[in-house]
C-alpha positions as CSV (number, residue, x, y, z in Angstrom):
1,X,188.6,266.7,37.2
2,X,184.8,265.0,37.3
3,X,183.9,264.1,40.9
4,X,182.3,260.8,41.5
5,X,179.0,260.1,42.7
6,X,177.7,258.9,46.4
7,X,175.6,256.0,44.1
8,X,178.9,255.4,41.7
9,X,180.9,255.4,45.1
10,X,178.4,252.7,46.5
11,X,178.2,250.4,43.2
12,X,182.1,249.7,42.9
13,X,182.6,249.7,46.8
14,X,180.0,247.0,47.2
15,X,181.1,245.3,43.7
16,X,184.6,245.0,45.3
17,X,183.5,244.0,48.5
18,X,181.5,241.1,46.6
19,X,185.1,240.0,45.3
20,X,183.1,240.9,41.8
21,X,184.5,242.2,38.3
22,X,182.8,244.6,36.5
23,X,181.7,242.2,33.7
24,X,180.6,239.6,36.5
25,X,178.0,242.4,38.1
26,X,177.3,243.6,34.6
27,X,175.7,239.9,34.1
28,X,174.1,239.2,37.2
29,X,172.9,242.8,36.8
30,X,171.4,242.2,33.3
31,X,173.2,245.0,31.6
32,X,176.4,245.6,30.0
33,X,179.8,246.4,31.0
34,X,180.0,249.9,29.4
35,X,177.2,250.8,31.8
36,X,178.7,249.4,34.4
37,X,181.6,251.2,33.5
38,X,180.2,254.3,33.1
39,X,178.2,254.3,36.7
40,X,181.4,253.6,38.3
41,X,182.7,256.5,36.3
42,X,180.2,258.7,37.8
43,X,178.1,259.4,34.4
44,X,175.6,262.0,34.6
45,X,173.5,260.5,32.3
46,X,172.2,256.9,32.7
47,X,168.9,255.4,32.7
48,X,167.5,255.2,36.1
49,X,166.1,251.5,35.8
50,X,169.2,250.4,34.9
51,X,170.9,251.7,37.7
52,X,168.5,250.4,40.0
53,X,168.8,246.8,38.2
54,X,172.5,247.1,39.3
55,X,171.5,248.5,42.9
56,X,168.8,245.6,43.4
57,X,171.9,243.1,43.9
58,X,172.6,245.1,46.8
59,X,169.5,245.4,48.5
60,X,168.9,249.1,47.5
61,X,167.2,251.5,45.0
62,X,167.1,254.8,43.8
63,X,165.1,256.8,46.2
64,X,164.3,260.5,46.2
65,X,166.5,262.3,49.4
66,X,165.2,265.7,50.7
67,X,168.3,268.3,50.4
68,X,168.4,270.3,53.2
69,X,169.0,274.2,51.7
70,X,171.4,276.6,52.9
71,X,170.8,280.0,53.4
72,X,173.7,282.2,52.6
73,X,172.2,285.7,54.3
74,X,172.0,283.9,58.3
């Protein structure tokens, strides 16, 4: 079973909360509905302007995150 993303996650909780379909954000996004599809799907591989065309309707972006690393011998 694929596990979904924290940004696919975000997208179609914030498209629902809009009371949005997917084709409606696809068009105020400016890109289609596969790839709107497929970033609520949790792709792997998308383009990274795209996304951030569909997270600029929500006030957000793509943003790099610092990971905090875990070490196993503590």
């Amino acid at each position: 079973m694929k596990r979904k993303n924290v940004i696919s996650l975000f997208v179609k909780e914030k498209r629902k909360k809009l009371g949005l379909t997917q084709q409606e954000l696809a068009k105020r996004a400016g890109v289609g509905l596969r790839f709107v599809r497929e970033l609520e799907q949790g792709k792997s591989t998308l383009q990274l302007d795209k996304v951030n065309q569909v997270l600029f309707l929500f006030g957000h972006q793509l943003s790099p995150v610092k990971i905090e690393m875990r070490n196993d011998d503590e």
